[in-house]
PLY file of the C-alpha trace (Angstrom):
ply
format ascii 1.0
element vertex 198
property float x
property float y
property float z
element edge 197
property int vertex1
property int vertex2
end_header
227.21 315.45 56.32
227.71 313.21 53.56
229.61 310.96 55.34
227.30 310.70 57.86
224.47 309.76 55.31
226.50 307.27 53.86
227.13 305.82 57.43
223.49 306.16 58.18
222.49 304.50 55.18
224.64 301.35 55.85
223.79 301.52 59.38
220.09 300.83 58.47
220.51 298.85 55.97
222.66 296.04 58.08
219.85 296.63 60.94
216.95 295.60 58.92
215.64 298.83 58.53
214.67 298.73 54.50
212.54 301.77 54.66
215.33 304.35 56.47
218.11 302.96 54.56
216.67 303.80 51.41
215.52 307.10 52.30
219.32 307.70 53.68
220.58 306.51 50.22
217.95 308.88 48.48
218.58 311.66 50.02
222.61 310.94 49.34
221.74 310.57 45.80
219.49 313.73 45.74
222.06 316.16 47.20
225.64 313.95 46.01
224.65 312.39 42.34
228.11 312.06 41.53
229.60 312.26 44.67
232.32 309.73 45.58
230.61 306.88 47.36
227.50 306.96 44.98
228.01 303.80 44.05
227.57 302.12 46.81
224.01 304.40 47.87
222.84 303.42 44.63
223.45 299.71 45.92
221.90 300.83 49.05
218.97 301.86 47.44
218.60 298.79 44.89
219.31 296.36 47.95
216.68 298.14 49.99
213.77 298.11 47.61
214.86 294.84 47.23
214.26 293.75 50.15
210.67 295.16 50.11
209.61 293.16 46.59
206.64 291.29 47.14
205.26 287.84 45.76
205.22 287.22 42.41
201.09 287.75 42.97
201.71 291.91 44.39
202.20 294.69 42.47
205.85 294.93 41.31
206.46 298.50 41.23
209.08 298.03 43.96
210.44 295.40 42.05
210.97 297.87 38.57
212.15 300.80 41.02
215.34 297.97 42.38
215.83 296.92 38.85
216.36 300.92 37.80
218.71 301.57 40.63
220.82 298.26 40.15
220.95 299.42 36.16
221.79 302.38 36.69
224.71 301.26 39.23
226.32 299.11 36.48
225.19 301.96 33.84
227.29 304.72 35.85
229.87 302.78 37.72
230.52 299.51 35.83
233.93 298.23 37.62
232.62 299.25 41.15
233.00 296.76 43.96
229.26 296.41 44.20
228.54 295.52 40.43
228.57 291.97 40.57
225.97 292.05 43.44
223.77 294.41 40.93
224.36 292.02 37.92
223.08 288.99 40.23
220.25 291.09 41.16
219.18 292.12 37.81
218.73 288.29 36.98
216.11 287.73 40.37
214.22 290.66 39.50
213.97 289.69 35.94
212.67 286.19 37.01
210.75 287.83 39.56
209.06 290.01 37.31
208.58 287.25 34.50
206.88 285.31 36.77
204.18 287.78 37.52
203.78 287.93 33.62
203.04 284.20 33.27
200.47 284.31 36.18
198.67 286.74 34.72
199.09 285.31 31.36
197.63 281.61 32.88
194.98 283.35 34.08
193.79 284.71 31.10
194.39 281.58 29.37
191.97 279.60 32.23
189.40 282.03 31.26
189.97 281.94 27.35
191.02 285.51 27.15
193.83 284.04 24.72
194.66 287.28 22.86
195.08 289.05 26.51
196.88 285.42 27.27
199.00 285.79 23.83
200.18 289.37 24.94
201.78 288.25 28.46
203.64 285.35 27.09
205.01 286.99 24.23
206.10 289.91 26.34
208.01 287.09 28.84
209.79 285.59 25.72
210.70 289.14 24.30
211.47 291.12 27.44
212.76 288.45 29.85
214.25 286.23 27.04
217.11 284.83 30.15
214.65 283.52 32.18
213.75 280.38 33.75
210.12 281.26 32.35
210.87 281.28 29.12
209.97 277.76 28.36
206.79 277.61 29.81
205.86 280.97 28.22
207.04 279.31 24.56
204.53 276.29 25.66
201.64 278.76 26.56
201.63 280.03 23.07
201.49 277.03 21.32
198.39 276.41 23.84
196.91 280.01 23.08
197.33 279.83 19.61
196.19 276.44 18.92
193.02 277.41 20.97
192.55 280.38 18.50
193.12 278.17 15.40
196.25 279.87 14.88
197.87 276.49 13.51
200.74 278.04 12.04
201.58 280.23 14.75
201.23 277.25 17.53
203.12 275.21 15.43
206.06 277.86 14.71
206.05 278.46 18.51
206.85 274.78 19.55
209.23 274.81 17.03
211.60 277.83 18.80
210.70 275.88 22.03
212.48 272.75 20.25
215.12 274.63 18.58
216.07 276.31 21.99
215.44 273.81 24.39
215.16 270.57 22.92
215.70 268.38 26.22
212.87 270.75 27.86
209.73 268.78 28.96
207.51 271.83 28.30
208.68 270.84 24.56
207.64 267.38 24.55
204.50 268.90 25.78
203.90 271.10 22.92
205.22 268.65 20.55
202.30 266.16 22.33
199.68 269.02 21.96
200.32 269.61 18.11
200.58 265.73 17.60
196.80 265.17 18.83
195.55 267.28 16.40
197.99 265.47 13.65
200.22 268.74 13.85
204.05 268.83 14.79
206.47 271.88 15.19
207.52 274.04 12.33
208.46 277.00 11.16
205.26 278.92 10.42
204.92 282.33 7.81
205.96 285.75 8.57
204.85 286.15 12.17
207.07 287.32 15.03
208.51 284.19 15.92
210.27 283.43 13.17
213.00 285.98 15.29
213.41 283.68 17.46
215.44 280.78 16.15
219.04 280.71 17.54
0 1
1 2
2 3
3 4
4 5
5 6
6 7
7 8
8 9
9 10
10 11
11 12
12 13
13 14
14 15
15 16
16 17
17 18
18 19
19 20
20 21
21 22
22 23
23 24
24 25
25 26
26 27
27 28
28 29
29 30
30 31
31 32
32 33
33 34
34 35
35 36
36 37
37 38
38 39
39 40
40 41
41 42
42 43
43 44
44 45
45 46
46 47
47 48
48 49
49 50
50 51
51 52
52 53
53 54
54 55
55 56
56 57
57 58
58 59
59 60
60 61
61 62
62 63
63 64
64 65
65 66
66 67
67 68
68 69
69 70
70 71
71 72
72 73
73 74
74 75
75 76
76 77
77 78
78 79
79 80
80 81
81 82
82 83
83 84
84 85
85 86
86 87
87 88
88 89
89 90
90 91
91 92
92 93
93 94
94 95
95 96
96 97
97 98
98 99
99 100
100 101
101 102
102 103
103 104
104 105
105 106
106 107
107 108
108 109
109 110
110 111
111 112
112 113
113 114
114 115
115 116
116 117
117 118
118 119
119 120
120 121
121 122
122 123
123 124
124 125
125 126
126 127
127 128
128 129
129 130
130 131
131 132
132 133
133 134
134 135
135 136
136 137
137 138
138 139
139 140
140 141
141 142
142 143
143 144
144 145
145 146
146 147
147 148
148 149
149 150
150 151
151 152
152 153
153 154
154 155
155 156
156 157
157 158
158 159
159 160
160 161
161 162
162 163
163 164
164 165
165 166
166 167
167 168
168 169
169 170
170 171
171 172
172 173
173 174
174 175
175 176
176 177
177 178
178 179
179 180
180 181
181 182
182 183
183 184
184 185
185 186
186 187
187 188
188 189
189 190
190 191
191 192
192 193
193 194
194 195
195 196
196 197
């Protein structure tokens, strides 16, 4: 039988079939936890939900659900053959879910909802600090706050954007923003940016 799921699982999974591969993997996982071969229904499982993640502009509970199996792969069985494969997953779903954050933060910005705004791009340069959105997010604050007359804070948050990424055009952008108000970058007072300096 638990060969069978396993072959069932795989099976589905090469056909397409997202929805019975995962629930083959599942039920694996369910009756075999540590089972021999648990490895690879745990990459079953992450590779199926992964399959199933929608745009950036969906909910991303399917998203968090493929991140949790893919962790736990590496968390379990760090030297299996399918760890690399979870490691390069772990980085898309990251991005992917980092990107939802900075829509939602953008449009909270469009309507001036900048503490909402604030929240979302902070929690993109805290939580998915290896991102490709990390940047932008960096730039957004120094937006947000400057549009709250948060000087220091704007001006401390273009300054991590310049110490990180000082080729980065969303820096020259920042550092164009504090200039028309006679501002440039620096590091601010005690706020939560200051960690932030590599």
């Amino acid at each position: 039988a638990k060969e069978g799921l396993q072959i069932i699982a795989f099976a589905e999974y090469e056909l397409g079939d997202f929805e019975a591969a995962l629930a083959a993997s599942e039920r694996f996982l369910r009756i075999y936890p540590t089972s021999e071969g648990a490895d690879g229904m745990l990459y079953i499982k992450g590779e199926s939900l992964l399959r199933q993640v929608p745009d950036v502009t969906r909910d991303q509970d399917v998203a968090r659900q493929a991140l949790q199996a893919d962790q736990e792969l590496l968390d379990r069985y760090p030297n299996s053959q399918y760890a690399d494969e979870a490691r390069l997953n772990i980085v898309a779903i990251n991005d992917q879910l980092a990107g939802q954050e900075m829509l939602v933060g953008r449009y909270y910005l469009e309507r001036r909802e900048y503490v909402a705004a604030v929240n979302r791009f902070r929690l993109v340069v805290e939580e998915y600090d290896t991102t490709r959105h990390v940047e932008e997010a960096l730039y957004r604050l120094t937006e947000a706050y400057l549009a709250m007359g948060l000087v220091a804070e704007a001006q401390t948050a273009a300054s991590v954007l310049g110490n990180n990424f000082p080729a980065s055009e969303w820096y020259q952008r920042a550092y164009n923003l504090l200039g028309a108000g006679g501002l440039e970058p620096r590091r601010g007072g005690g706020n939560w940016l200051n960690g932030l300096f590599r």
